[in-house]
KOLMIMAR-152115 format. One record per atom (N, C-alpha, C): y, z, x. Coordinates in steps of 0.2 Angstrom, whole numbers, plus 5000, padded with zeros to 4 digits. Layout:
N
YZX...
This chain:
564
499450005004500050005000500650005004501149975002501649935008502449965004502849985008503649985006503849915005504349915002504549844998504849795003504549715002505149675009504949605004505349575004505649525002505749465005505549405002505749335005505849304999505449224999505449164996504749154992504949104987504349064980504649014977504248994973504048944967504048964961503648924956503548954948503048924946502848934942501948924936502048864935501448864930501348804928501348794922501448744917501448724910500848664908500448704905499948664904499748634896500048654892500248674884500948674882501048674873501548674874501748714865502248764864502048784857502848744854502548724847503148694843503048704836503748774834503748794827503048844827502848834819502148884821501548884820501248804825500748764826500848784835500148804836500048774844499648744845499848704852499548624852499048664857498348614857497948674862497948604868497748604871497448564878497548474876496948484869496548424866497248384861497748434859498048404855497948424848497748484848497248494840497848544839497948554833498448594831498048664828498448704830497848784829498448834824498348844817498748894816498748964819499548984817499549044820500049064816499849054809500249114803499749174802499849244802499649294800499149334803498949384804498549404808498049394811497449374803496449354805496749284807497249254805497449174810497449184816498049244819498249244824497449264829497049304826496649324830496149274830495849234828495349184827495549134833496249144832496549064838496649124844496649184846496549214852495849214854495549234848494749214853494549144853494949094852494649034852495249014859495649024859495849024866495549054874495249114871494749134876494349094878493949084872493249034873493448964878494148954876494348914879494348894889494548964889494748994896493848994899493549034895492949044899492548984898492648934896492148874896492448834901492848854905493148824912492348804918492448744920492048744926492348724931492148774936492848784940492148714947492948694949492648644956492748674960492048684965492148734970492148674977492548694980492648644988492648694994492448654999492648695005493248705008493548765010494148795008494548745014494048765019494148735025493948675031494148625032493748555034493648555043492948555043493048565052493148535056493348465052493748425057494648405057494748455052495448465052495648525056495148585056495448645061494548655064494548625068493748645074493848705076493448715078493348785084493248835080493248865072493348935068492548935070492449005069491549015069491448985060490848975063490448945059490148945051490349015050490249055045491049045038491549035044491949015040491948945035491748905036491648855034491348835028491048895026490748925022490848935014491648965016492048995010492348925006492148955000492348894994493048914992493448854987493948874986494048834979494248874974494448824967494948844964495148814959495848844954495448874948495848944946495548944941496348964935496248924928496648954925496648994919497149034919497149104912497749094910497749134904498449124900498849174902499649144903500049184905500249254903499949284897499849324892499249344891498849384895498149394890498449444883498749464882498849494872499049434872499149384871499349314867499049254872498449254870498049214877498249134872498249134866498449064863499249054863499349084866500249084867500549004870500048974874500248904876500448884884500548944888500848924893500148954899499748914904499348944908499648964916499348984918499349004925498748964929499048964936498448944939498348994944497549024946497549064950497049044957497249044963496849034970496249064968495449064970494949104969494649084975494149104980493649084983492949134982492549084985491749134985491349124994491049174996490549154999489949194998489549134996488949134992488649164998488149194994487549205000486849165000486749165005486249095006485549105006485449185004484849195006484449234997484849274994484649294989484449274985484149294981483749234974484349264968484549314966485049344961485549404966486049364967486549394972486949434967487149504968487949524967488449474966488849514963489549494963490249544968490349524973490749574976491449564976491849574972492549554971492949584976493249554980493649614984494549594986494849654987495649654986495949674993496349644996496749695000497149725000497449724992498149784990498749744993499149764994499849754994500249814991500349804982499949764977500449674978500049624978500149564981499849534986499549554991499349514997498949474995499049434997498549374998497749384999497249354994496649374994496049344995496249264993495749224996495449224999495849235009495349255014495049305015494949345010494949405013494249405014493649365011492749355008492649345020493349325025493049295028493049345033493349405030493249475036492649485036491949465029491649495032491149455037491549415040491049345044491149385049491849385050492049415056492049485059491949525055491649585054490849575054490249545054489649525056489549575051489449575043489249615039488749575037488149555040487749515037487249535031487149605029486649635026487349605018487849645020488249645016488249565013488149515016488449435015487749405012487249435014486849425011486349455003486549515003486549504996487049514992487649484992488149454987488349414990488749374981489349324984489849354982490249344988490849384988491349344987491749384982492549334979493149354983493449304981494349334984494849304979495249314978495849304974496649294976497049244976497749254976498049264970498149354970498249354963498749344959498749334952499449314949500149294951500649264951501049274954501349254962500749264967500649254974500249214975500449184984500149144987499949084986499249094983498948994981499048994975499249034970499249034963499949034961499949034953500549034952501249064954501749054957502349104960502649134956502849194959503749214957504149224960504649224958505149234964505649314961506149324967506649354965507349334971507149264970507849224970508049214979507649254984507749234987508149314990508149354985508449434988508249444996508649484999508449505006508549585006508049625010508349695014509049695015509449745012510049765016509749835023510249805028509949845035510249905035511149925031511349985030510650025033511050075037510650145038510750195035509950195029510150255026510150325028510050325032510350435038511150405034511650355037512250355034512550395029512850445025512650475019513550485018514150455018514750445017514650415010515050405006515050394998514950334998515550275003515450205002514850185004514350225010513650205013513050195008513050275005512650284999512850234993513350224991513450194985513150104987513350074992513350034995512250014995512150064997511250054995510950064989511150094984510950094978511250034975511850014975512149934972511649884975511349894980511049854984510249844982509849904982509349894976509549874968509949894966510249874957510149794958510549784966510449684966509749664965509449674969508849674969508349674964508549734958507949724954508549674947509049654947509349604945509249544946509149534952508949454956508149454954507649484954507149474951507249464943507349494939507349494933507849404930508149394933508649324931508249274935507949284942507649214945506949224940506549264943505849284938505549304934506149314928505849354923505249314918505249244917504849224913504049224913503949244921503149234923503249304925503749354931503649424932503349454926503849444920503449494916502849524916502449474917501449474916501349474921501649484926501149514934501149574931500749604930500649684931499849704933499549744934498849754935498649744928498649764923498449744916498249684914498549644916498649554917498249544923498149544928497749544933496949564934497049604929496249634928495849584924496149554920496049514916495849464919496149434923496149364926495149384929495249434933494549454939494149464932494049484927493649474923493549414920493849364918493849304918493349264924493649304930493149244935492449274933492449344932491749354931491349324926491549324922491049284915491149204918491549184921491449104922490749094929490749174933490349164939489649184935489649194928488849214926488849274928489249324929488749384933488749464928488449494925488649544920489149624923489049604929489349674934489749644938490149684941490749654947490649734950490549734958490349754964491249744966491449804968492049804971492149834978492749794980492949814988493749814988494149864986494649854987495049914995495449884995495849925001496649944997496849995000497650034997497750014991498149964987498149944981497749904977497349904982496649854980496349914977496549994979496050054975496250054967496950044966497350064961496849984956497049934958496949894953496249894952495649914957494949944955494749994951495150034951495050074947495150064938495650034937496050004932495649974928495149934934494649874932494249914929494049954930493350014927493550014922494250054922494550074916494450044908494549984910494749904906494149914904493449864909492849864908492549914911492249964909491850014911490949974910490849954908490249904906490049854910490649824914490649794919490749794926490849864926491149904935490549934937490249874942489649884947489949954952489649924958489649984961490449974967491049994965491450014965491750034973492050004976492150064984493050044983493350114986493950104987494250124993494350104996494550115004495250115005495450175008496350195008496650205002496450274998496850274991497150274987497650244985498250274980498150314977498550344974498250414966498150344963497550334961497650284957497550334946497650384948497450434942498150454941498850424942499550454943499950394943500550394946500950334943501150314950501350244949501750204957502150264960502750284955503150324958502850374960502450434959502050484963501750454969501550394968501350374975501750354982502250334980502650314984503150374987503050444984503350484986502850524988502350514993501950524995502050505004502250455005502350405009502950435016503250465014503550505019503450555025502950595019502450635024501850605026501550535025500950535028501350485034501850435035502250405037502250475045502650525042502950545048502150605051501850595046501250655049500750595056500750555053500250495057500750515064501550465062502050475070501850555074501850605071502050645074501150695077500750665075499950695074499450635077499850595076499150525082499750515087500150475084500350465090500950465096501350515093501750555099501350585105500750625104500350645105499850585112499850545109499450485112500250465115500650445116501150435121501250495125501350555124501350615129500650605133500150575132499550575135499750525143500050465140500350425145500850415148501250465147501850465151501850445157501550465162501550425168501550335168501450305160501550265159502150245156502350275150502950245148503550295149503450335151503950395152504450405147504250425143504450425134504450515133504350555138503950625137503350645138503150705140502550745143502350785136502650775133502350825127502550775119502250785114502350765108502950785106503350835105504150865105504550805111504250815113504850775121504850695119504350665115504250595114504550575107504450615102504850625096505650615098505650665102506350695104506750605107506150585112506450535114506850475110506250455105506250415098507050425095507350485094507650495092508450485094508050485100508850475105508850395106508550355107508450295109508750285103508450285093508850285089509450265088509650355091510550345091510950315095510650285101511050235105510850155104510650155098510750085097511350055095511649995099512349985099512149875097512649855095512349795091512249735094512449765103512049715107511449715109511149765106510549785108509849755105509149745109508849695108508249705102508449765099508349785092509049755088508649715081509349715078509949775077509449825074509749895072509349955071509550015070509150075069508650065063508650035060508250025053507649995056507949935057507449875062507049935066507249965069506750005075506350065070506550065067505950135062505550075057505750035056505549995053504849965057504949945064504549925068504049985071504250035070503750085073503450115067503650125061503350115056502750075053502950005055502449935054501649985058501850005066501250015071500950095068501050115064500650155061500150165056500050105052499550065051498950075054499050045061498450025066498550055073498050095075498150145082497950075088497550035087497749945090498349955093498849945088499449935089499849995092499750025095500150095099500350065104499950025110500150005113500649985115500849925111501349895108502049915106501949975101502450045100502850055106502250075109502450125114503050095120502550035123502949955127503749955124503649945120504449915116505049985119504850045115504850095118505250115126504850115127504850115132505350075139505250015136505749965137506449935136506449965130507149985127507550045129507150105132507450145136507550115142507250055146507650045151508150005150507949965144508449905146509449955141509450005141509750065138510050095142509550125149509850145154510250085158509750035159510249975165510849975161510949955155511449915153511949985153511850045153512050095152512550145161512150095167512250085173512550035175512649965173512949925175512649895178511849885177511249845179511049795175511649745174511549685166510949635169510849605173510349575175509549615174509549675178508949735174509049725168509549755164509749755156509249665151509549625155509449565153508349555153508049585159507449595159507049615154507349675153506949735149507049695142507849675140507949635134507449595132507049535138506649505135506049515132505949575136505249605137505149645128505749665126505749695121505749655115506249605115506349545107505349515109505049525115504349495113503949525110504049585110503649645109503949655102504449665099504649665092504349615089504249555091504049505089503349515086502949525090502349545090502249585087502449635086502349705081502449685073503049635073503349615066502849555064502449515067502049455066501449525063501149565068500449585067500549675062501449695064501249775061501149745051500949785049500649795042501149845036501849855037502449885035502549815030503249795034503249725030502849685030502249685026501749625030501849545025502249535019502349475017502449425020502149365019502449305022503149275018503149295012503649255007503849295003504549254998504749294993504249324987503549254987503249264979503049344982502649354988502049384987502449474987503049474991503249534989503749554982503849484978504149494971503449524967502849514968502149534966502049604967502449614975502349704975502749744970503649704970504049754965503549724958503649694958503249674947503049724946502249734950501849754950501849854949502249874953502549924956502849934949503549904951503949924944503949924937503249904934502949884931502549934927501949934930501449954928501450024924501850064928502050124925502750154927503150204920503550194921504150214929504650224930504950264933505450304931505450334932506050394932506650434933506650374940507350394946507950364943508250404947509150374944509550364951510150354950510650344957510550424959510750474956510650544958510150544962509550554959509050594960508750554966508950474967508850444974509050474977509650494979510050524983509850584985509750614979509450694982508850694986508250654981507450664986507550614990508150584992507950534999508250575005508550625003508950665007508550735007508150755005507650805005507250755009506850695008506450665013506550655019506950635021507350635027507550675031507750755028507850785032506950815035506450795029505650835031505550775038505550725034505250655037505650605038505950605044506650565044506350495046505550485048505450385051505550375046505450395040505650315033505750375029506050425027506150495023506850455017507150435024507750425022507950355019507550305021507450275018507250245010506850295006506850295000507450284995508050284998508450284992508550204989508150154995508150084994507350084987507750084982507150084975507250044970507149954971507349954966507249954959506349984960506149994953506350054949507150084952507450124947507950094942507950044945508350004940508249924937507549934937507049864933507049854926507249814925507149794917506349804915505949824913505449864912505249814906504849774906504749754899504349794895504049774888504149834882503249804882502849864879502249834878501649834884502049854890501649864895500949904896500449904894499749974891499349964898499550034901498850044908498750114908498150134902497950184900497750224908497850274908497950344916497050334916496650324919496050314923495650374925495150384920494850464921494250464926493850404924493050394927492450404921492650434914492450444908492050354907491350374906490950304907490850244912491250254919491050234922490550244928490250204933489750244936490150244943489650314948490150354952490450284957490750314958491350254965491250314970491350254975491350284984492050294987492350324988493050344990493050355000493250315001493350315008493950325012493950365016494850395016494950415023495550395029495550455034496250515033496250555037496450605036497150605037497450555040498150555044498350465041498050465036498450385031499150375029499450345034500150325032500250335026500150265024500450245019500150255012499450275011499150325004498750355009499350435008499150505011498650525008498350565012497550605010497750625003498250695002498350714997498150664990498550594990498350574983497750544984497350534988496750514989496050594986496550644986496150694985496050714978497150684975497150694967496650644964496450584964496150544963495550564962495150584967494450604966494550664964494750714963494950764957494550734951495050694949495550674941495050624940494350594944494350534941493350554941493150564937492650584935491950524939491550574944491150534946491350504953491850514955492050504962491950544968491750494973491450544978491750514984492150564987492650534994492050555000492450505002492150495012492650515017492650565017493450575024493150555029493650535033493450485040494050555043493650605048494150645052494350595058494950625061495250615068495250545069495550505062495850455060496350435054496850395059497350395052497250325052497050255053497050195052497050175045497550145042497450125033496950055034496450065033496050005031495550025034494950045033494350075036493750015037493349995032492649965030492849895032492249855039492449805042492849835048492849875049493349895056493249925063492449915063492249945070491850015068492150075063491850125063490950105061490450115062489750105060489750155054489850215056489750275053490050245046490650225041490750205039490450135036490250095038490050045038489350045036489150075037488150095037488450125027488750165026488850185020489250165015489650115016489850075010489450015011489250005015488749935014487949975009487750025012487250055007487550075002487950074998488150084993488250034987488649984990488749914986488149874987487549904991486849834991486649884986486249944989485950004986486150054981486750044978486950094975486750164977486950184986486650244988487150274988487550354985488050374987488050434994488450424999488450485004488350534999488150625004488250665002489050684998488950744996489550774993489750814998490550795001490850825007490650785015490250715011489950695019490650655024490750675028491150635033490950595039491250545040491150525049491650525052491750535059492250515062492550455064493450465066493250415067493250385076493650335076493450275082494250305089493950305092494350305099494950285100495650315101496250295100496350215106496650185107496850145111496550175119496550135127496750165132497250105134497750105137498250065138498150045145497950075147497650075156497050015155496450015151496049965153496149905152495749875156495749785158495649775150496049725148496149695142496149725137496649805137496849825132497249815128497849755129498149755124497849695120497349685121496949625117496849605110496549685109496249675103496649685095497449705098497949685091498149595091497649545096497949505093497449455089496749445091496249385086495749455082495749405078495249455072494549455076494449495078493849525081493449575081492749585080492449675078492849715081493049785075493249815080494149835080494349795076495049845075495149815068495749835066495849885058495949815055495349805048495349785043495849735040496149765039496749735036497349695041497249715048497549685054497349615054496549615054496149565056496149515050496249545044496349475040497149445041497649475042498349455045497949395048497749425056497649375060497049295059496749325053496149275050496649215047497349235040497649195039497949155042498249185048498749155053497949085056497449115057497149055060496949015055497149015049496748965044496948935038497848955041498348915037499048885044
């Protein structure tokens, strides 16, 4: 689950069309829709319509237009599939198209169905069926076929936009009237410029609308149960799916938790403590270990302390844009202890090129300069904070977000708890006053009933202890709240994205889970995986190709970059 960042998109598709109060269907057949047993006859015959779809499946990827990928990739199918922009009014006339892929399995006589998500809410999900090549999960690829999705709104499917809105950099530590005022008008923009460019299709991105669609692929793929794999927001709309069909929620796995039993806002005020618990409990800690390398501090106090200084002497020639940009970048590399490295470098670097220029050593200054806009570079291609490539996919996260359920912030009450956040947890504390889902047009009729586990079968909760971005805590309320849940704490790890990521320990038990419906014990945990060594030959390697062995969600970044 990601803080908000914004780019660029497109718009849907019209595939039908309504005039007066006949709807023309596909064929041209005119479908009353006066009264209610009318209106309902023509939504289930709308469905039927939906589900007699055959989808054309092709290979996603051509091996002689991109040679070299392993071989497994080749593999994955791709098709279009479409639903109505509206499931409560699915005869309403206007469809969507949605991105789908599969990799079958080649060996099973009746395979599962493994639907899997990476959260956002929004990222892109297509590739995701190819972590597990890449990941060698071959027990797992072998009995299912595994789907992926670009869901509603994003990526290969239909777009939204929000006009093309940008991050303001203002710093919010800043806290004068016109500074404060000035970032609150600035979100108010934001959910403004969404609402005016996107409002016709954003409406219907919500998870309600989305669950739909994934039940749709299912009854189109033959399968009576859907086998789930979701990651951080990928838990929230898994769990939803249960909710929805309980009759069809196979064996369930949720990996990195949102409360998904509570609302986006409780969750997102979550996020400053596990933000600043990860900074201050993995990896301060791991740079005080190396100081004879980066000379940042001998102690977690002294490396914090440094962070903070280096902060305040950012001045606008400096090869960080601004203070925001550098929490924001050290932010991204807490995601993935991969990327400490790289933290740490920039860091590191920025204090010299800080001192030179601060000495009158501009040619020094000018070194370190390069050394650092590279390194930013790379943190911002690979860290997992803003991870959007475009405006649809993060207009997807606010819809989504601001959507689903309600919110209840004001211009005040931002200002207060982003000013209590900040003083606890000043990397991103302060940052919360940037919301634009306080000021969202909220449309009416939104229904995403609270998520108890009441007839569903149990789910496998997978969790580490020091999770940025969905802290333990709501991973804890969740499995509370949601009847039949059983968490897997990963100790002496805080990497958000676990399954697929090196730990075996892990690995060995959501892979028997989704083939075997085996659940770990109650209270069972594993450890997890060795922090970075920045000294060993070829250590800074493995934040850059998808390879066994570093964080999930990294690796499918780097999967996309190789396959688009």
């Amino acid at each position: 689950m990601l803080p908000r960042a914004f780019r660029r998109a497109g718009t849907g598709v019209l595939i039908s069309a309504v005039a007066g109060g006949v709807l023309l269907s596909t064929t041209g057949e005119a479908v009353a829709t006066v009264g209610p047993s009318s209106r309902k006859k023509a939504a289930a015959a709308a469905v039927d319509r939906y589900d007699a779809q055959k989808l054309h499946w092709r290979a996603c990827l051509d091996r002689d237009e991109m040679p070299g990928l392993p071989d497994g990739y080749y593999r994955l199918e791709c098709a279009t599939l479409l639903a109505p922009r509206d499931w409560n009014v699915p005869q309403g006339g206007v469809d969507i198209r949605l991105k789908v892929s599969r990799l079958k399995s080649l060996t099973a006589a009746k395979p599962g169905m493994l639907f899997t998500n990476p959260g956002g809410p929004g990222a892109d999900g297509a590739d995701l069926p190819l972590l597990m090549v890449s990941a060698r999960r071959k027990k797992l690829m072998a009995s299912q076929d595994v789907y992926g999705m670009d869901v509603r709104g994003g990526g290969g499917s239909s777009n939204i936009t929000c006009g093309g809105a940008q991050n303001l950099t203002a710093d919010p530590r800043l806290r004068s009237e016109a500074s404060v005022n000035l970032q609150l008008d600035a979100a108010e923009l934001t959910a403004r410029a969404c609402d005016v460019a996107g409002r016709e299709l954003s409406q219907y991105v919500t998870t309600s609308q989305t669950i739909q669609d994934v039940d749709l692929l299912r009854r189109i793929a033959g399968h009576d149960r859907v086998n789930w794999l979701g990651f951080s927001a990928g838990t929230w709309m898994g769990a939803h799916y249960a909710t929805r069909f309980p009759e069809h929620a196979g064996h369930l796995v949720f990996d990195s938790n949102v409360d998904f039993t509570g609302t986006w806002e409780n969750a997102f005020s979550r996020q400053p403590l596990g933000f600043q618990r990860r900074f201050e409990h993995d990896f301060a800690p791991w740079v005080a270990r190396y100081h004879n390398l980066y000379g940042l501090g001998p102690t977690p106090k002294a490396v914090i302390a440094s962070y903070e200084k280096l902060r305040a002497r950012m001045t606008p020639d400096a090869p960080v844009q601004d203070a925001v940009t550098l929490d924001d970048v050290i932010a991204g590399t807490m995601y993935a202890k991969v990327l400490f490295p790289d933290a740490a470098a920039s860091l590191a670097d920025l204090n010299g090129y800080l001192q030179a220029q601060g000495s009158g050593k501009f040619r020094t200054a000018d070194r370190y300069a390069a050394k650092v806009r590279k390194a930013v570079a790379v943190i911002q291609r690979d860290g997992l904070r803003n991870t959007f490539s475009g405006d649809a996919n993060s207009s997807v996260f606010l819809a989504v977000t601001c959507q689903d359920t309600p919110w209840n912030a004001s211009r005040g009450s931002l200002v207060k708890s982003s000013a209590e956040a900040g003083k606890n947890y000043p990397l991103i504390g302060w940052s919360t006053i940037d919301q634009p889902c306080a000021f969202w047009n909220r449309p009416a009729g939104v229904d995403l009933p609270t998520p108890t586990g009441q007839g569903v079968q149990p789910v496998l909760m997978v969790q580490s202890v020091n999770d940025p971005a969905t802290p333990i805590e709501g991973a804890r309320a969740a499995a509370a709240n949601f009847e039949g849940a059983r968490l897997l704490t990963v100790t002496g790890e805080g990497d958000h994205g676990l399954y697929a990521g090196g730990n075996s320990c892990v690995d060995k038990k959501v892979d028997d889970f989704i083939i075997n419906g085996k659940l770990p014990p109650v209270g069972a945990t594993c450890k997890g995986t060795a922090l970075p060594d920045p000294t060993g030959v070829g250590a800074m390697s493995t934040a850059r190709l998808p390879v066994r062995g570093t964080n999930p969600l990294l690796a499918l970044r780097q999967i996309s970059e190789l396959v688009h």
